[in-house]
Backbone as CSV, one residue per row, in Angstrom:
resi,resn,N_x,N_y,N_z,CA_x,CA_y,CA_z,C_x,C_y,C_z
1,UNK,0.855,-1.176,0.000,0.000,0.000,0.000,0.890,1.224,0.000
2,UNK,0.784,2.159,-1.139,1.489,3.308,-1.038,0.672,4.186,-0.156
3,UNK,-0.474,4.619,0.602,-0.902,5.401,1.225,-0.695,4.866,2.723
4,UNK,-0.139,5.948,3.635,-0.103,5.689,4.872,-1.437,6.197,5.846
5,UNK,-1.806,4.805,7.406,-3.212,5.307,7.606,-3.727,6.191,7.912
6,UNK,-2.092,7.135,7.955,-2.448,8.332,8.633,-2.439,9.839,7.442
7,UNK,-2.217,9.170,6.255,-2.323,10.317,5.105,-1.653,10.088,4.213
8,UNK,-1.667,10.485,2.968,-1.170,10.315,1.634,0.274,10.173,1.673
9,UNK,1.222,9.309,0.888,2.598,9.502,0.752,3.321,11.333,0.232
10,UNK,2.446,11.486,-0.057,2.967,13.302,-0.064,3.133,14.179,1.886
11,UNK,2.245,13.361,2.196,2.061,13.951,3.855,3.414,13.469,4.246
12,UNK,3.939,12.736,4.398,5.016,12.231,5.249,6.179,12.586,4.218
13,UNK,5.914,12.459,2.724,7.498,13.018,2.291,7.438,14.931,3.304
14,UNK,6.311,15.402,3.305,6.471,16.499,3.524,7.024,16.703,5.255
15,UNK,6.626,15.786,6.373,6.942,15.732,7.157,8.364,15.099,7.399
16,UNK,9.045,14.637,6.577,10.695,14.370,6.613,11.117,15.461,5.927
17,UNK,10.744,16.255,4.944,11.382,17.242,4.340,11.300,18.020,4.960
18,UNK,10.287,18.469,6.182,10.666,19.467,7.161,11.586,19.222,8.320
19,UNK,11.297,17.888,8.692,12.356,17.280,10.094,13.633,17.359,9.164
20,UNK,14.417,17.497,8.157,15.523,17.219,7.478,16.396,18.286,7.586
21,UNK,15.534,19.509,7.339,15.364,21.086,7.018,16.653,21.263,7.830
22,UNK,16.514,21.046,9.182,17.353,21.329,10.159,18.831,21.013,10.329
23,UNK,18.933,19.355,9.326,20.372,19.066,9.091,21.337,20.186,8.100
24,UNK,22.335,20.126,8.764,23.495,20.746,7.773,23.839,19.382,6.491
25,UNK,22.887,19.391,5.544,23.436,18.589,4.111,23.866,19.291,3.262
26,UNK,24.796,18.445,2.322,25.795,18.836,1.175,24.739,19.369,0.014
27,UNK,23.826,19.125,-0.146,22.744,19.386,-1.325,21.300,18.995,-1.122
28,UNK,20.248,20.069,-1.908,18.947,19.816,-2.174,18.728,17.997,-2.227
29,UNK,19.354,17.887,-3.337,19.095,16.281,-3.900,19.436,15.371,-2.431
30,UNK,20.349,15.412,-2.073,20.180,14.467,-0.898,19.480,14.575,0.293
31,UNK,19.196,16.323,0.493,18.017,16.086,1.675,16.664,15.520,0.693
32,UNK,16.132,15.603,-0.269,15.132,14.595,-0.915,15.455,13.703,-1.056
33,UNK,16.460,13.198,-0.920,17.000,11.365,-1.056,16.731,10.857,0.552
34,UNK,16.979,11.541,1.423,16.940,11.470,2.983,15.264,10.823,3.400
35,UNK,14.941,12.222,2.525,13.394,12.606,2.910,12.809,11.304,2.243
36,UNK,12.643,10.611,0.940,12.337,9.573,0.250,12.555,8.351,1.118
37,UNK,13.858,8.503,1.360,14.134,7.078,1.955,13.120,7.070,3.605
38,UNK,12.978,7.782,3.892,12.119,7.692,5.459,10.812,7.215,4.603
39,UNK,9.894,8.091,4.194,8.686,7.303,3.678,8.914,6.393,3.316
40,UNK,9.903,5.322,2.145,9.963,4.377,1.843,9.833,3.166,3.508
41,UNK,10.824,3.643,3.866,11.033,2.638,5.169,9.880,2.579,5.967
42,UNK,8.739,3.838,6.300,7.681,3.713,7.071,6.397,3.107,6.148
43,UNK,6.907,2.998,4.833,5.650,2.671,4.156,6.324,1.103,3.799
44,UNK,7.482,0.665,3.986,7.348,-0.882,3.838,7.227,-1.165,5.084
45,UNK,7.248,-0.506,6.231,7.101,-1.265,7.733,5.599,-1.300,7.602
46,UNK,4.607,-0.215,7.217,3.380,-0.810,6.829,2.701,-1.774,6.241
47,UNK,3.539,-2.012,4.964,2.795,-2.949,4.199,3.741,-4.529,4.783
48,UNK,4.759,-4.745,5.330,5.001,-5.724,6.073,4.110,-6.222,7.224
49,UNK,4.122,-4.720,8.388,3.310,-5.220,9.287,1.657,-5.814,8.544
50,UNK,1.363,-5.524,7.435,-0.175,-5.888,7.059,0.021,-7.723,6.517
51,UNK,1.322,-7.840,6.142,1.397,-9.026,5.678,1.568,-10.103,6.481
52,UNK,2.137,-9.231,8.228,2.490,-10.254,9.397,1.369,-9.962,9.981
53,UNK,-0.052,-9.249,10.030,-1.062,-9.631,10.308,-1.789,-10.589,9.138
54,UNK,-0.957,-10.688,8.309,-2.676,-11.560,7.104,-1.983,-13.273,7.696
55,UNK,-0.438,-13.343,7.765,0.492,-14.674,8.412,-0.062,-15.125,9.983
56,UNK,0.179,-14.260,10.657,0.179,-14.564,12.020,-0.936,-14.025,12.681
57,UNK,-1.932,-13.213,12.266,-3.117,-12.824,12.637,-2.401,-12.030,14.334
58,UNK,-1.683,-11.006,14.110,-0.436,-10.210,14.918,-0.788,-8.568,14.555
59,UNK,-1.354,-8.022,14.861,-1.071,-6.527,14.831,0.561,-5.873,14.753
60,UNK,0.534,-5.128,14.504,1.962,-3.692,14.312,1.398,-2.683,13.857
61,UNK,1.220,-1.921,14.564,0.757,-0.326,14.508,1.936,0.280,14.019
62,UNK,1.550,0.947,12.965,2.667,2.105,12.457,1.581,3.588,12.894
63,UNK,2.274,4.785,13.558,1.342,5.394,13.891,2.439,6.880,13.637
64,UNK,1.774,8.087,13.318,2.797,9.502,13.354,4.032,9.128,14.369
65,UNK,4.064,8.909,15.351,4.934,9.246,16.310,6.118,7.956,15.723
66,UNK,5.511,6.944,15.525,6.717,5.814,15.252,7.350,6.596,13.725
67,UNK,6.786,6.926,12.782,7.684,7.791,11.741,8.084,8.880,12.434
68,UNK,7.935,9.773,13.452,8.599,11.129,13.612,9.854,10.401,14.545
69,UNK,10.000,9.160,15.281,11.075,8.445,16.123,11.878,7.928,14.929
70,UNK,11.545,7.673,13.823,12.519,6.982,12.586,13.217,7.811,11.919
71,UNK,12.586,9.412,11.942,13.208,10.656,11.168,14.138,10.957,12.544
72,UNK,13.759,11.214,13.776,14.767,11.503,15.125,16.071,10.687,15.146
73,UNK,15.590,9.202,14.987,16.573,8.024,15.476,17.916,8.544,14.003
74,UNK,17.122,8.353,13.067,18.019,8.961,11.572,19.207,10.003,11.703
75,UNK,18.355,11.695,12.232,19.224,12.789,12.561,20.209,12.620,13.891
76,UNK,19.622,11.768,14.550,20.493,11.301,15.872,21.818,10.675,15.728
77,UNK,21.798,9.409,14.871,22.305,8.927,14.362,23.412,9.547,13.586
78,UNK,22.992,10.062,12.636,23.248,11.255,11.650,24.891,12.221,12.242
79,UNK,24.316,13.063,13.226,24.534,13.774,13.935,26.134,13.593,14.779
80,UNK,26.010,11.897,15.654,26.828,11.342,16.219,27.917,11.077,15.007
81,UNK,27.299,10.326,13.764,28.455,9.872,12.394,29.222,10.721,11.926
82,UNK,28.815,12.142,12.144,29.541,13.282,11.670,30.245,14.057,12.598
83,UNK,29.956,14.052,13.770,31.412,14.017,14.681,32.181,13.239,14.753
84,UNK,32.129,11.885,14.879,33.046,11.253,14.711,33.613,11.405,12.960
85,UNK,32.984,11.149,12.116,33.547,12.000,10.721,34.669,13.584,10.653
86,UNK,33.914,14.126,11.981,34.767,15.687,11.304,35.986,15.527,12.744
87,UNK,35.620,14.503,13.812,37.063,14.437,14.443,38.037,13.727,13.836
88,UNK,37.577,12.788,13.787,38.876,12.233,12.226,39.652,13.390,11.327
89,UNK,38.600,13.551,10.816,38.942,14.572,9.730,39.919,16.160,10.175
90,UNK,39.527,16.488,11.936,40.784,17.000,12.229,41.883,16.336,12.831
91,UNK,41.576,15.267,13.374,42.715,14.398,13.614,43.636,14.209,12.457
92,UNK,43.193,13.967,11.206,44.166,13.385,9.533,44.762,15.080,9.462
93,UNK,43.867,16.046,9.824,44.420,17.738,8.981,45.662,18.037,9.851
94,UNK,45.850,17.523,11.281,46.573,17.907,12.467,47.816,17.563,11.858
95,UNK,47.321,15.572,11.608,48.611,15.075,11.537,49.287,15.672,9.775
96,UNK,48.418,15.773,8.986,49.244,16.458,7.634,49.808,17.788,7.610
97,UNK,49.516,18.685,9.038,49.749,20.175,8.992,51.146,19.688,9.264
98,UNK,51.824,18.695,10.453,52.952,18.407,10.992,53.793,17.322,10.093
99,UNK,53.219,16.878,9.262,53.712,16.613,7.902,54.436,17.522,6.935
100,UNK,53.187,18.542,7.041,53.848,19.609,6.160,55.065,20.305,6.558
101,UNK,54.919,20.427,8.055,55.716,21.315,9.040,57.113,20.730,8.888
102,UNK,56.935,19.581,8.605,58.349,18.872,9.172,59.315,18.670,7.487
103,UNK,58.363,18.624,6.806,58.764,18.808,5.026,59.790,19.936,5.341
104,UNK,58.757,20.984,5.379,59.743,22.480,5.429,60.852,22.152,6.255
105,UNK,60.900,22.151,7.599,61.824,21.784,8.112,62.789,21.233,7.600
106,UNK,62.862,19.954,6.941,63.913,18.948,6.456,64.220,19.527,4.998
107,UNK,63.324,20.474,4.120,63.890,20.826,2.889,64.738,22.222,3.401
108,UNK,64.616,22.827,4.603,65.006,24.048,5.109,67.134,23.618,5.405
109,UNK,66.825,22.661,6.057,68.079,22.347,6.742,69.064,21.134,6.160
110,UNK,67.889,20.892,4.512,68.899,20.131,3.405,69.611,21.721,2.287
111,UNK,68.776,22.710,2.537,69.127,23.798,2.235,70.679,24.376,2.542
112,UNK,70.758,24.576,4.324,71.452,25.064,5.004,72.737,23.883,4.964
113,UNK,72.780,22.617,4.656,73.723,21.485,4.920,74.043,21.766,3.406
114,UNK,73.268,21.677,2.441,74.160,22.588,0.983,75.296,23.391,0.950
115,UNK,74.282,24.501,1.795,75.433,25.619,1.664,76.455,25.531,2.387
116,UNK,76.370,24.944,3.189,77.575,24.581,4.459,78.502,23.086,4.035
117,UNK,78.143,22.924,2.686,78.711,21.748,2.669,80.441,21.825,2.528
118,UNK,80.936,22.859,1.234,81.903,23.405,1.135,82.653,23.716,2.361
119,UNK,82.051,24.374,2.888,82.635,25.217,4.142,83.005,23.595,5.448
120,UNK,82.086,22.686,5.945,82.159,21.276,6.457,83.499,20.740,5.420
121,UNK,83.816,20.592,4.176,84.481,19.791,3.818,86.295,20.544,4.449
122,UNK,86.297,21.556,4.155,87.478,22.365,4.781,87.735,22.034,6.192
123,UNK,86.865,22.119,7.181,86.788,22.114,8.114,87.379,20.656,8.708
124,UNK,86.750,19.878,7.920,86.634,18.505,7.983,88.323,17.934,8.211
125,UNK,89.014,18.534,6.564,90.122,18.487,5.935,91.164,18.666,7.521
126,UNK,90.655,20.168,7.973,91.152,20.771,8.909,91.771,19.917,9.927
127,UNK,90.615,19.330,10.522,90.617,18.491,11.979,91.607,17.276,11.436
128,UNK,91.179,16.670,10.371,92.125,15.421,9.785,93.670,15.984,9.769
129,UNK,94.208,16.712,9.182,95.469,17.406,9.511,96.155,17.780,11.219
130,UNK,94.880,18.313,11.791,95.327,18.545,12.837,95.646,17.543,13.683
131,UNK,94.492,16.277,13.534,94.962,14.846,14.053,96.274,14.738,13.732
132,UNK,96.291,14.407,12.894,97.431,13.806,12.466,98.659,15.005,12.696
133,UNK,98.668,15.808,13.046,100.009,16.816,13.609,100.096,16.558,15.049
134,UNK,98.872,16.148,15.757,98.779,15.855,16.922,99.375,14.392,17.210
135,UNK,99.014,13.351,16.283,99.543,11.971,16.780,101.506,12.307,15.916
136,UNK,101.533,13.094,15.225,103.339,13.236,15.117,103.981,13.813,16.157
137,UNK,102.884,14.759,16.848,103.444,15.662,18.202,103.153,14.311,18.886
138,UNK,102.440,13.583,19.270,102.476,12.593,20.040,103.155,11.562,20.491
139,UNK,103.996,11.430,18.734,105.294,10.609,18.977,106.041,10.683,19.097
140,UNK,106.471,12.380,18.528,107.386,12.600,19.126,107.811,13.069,20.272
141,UNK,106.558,13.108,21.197,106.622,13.575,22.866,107.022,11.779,23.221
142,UNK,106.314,11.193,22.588,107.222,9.964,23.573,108.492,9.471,23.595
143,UNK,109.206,9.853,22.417,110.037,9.545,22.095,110.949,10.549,22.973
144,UNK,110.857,12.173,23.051,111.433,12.577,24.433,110.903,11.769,25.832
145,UNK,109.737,11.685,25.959,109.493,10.987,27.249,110.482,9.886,27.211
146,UNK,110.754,8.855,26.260,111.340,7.618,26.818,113.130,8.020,26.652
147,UNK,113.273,9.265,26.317,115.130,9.526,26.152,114.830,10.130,27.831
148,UNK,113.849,10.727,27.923,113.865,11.911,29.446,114.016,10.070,30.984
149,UNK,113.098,9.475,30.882,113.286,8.288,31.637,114.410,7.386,30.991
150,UNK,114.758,7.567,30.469,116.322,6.748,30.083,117.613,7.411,31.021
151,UNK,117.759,8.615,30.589,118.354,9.338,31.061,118.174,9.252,32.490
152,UNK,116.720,9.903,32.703,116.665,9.505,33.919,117.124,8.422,35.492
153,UNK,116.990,7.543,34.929,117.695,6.134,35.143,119.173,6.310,35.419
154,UNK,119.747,6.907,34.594,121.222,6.755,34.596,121.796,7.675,35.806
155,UNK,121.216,8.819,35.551,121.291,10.163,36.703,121.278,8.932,37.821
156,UNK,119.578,8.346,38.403,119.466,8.399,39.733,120.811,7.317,39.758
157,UNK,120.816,6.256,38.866,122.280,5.142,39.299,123.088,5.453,39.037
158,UNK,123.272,6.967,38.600,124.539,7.424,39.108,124.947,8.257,40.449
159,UNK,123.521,8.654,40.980,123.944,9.158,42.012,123.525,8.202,43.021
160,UNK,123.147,7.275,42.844,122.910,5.409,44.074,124.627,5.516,43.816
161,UNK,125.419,5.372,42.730,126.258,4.719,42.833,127.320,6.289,43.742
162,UNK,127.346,6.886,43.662,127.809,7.899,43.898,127.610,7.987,45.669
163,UNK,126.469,7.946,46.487,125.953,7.817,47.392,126.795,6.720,48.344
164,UNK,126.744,5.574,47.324,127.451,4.088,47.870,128.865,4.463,48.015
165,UNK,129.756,5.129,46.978,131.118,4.757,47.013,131.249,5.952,48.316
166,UNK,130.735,6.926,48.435,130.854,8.283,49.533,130.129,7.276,50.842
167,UNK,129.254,6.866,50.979,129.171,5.811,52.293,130.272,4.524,52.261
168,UNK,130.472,4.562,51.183,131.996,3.103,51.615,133.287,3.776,52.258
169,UNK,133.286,5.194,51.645,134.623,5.970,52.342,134.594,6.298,53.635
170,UNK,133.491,6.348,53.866,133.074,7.300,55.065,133.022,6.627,55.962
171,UNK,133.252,5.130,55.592,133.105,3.923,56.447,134.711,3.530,56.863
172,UNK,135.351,3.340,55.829,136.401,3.141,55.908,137.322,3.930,56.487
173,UNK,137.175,5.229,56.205,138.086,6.745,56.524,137.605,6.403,58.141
C-alpha cells in the first residue's frame, strides 16, 4: 500500500522534508534522497506489518509518532556519524599540517647542509690534519718521554752509585 493510515505519501514526504530542514546537508538532492528514503522505510514497515497480520493474525501499529522516532533516530544517528567524521577529519588535517611542518623543516636544513657543505668539507680536511700533527706531536713527545726516563735512570744510578762509594769511604776513613 502506497498510502499511509495516517495520510497520503505526499504527507510524510512532507513531514521528513521538514524534520531534514534542520540538518546541515551537502545538497537539495540528498536532503530529498533522505526525505524519500524515510517514507519508503515507514511505508514498507506498513505494508510488512499488514502481511504479518494476514500470516500470524499479529497486529503492528505504524502510527505519526513511530515515523517522527525513525526521522529523530536517523538525525540522531546522523549527527553522532559526523562528529566522529569531522574528528577524524581533524585528527588526519593535524597530523598532515605536521607533515607539512616537518617537510619544510627537512627541505630548510637540506638547504642550510648545501650551503655549508663546502665550508664542512674544509673544516673537515682541517681536523684530519690537525689529528694527524697531533699523533706526530704525540710521537714525538714519547720519544722525548722515553730519552727523558732513560736518562733519567742513569742520573738516579749514578747518584745510588755515587751515594754508595761516599758511604763506603766514610766507612772506611
Amino acid at each position: 500500500s502506497t498510502q499511509s493510515t495516517w495520510g497520503p505519501r505526499e504527507a510524510l514526504m512532507s513531514v521528513s522534508t521538514r524534520y531534514l530542514l534542520e540538518l546541515d546537508l551537502p545538497s537539495t538532492e540528498v536532503r530529498e534522497g533522505l526525505a524519500t528514503m524515510c517514507v519508503e522505510i515507514h511505508t514498507s514497515v506498513e505494508e510488512m506489518s499488514e502481511k504479518f497480520f494476514a500470516e500470524l493474525s499479529r497486529k503492528v501499529y505504524t502510527t505519526p509518532k513511530s515515523y517522527l522516532d525513525l526521522i529523530t533516530l536517523y538525525t540522531n544517528l546522523l549527527g553522532v556519524q559526523t562528529e566522529i567524521i569531522e574528528k577524524r577529519k581533524r585528527t588526519l588535517s593535524t597530523g598532515l599540517q605536521k607533515l607539512l611542518d616537518t617537510n619544510k623543516t627537512v627541505a630548510e636544513l637540506q638547504e642550510i647542509l648545501t650551503k655549508l657543505g663546502p665550508e664542512l668539507k674544509v673544516k673537515q680536511k682541517e681536523t684530519t690534519e690537525l689529528l694527524e700533527t697531533v699523533a706526530k706531536d704525540q710521537a714525538e713527545a714519547d720519544k722525548v718521554k722515553a730519552v727523558v726516563e732513560k736518562d733519567t735512570k742513569i742520573v738516579e744510578k749514578q747518584a745510588e752509585d755515587g751515594r754508595s762509594s761516599e758511604t763506603a769511604k766514610a766507612h772506611r776513613g
